[in-house]
N, C-alpha and C positions, 0 to 999 in steps of 0.2 A: 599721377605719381603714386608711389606705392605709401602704404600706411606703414612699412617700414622705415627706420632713421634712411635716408635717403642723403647722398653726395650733388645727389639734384640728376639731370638729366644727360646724359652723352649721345650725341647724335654721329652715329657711324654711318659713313659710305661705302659702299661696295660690301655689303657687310653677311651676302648669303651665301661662302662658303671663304678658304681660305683663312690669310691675314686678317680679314675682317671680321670673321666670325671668331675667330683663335680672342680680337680683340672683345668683342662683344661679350664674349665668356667670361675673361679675367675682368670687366667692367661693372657687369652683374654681380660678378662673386664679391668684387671689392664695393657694393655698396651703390654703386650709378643706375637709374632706373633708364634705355633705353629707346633709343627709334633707331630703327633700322632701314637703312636705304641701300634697294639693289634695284634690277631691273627685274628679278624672277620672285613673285608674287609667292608662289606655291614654296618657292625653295625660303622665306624669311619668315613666311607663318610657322611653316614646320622649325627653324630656329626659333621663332619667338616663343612656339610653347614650349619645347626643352628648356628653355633660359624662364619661362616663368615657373615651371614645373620645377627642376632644380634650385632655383636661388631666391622665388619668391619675389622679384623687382616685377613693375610695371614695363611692360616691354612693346611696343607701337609697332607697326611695319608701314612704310612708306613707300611705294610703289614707284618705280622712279628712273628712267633711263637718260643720265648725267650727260650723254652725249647729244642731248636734244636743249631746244633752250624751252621746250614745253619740261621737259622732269628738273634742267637745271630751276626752273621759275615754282616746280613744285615746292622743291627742297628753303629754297629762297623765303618763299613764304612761310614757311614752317619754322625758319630762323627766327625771322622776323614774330612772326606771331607767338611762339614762345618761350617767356622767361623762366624756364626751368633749366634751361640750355647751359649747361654749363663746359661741356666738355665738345670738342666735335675732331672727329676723327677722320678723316679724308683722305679715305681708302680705295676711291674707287680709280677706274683707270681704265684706257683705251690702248688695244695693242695694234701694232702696224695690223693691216688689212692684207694678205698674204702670205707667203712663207716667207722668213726675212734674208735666207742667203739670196734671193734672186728680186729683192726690190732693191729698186733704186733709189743710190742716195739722196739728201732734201738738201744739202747745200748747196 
């Protein structure tokens, strides 16, 4: 955690580019030191150092693909094992597998 006053920990998902990152930003600026869960390694370091570099928070990266129950069990563990966790933000998301005027519907 950062030796700055600290709001404690917020662990966001899906969190290397978009809504996630948008959050990640205003979470840092207001105070919450950071883990970041996505599935692209290269794309959450390059966020994590702008977000330590500007705001000065302790910022983790989590390497993590939510649609497996190996990255769900990553994530899981990380809950579980740390009590800094205050905030968690559950960003991530799967979209239909094809183009969606031509899939078929699930009901």
């Amino acid at each position: 955690m950062s030796t700055q006053n600290s709001k404690g920990t917020a662990l966001i998902t899906g969190a290397s580019a978009g809504i996630g990152a948008t959050y990640a930003d205003r979470l840092a600026r207001r105070g919450y030191d950071l883990i970041l869960v996505a599935r692209d390694a290269a794309r959450l370091e390059a966020l994590a150092l702008r977000l330590r570099t500007q705001t000065g928070r302790t910022v983790d990266v989590l390497p993590a693909d939510l649609g497996s129950a190996a990255g769900q069990d990553i994530v899981a563990n990380r809950l579980v094992s740390d009590g800094a966790i205050a905030l968690i933000v559950n960003n991530a998301g799967l979209g239909p597998n094809g183009p969606a005027l031509t899939r078929a519907p699930t009901a």
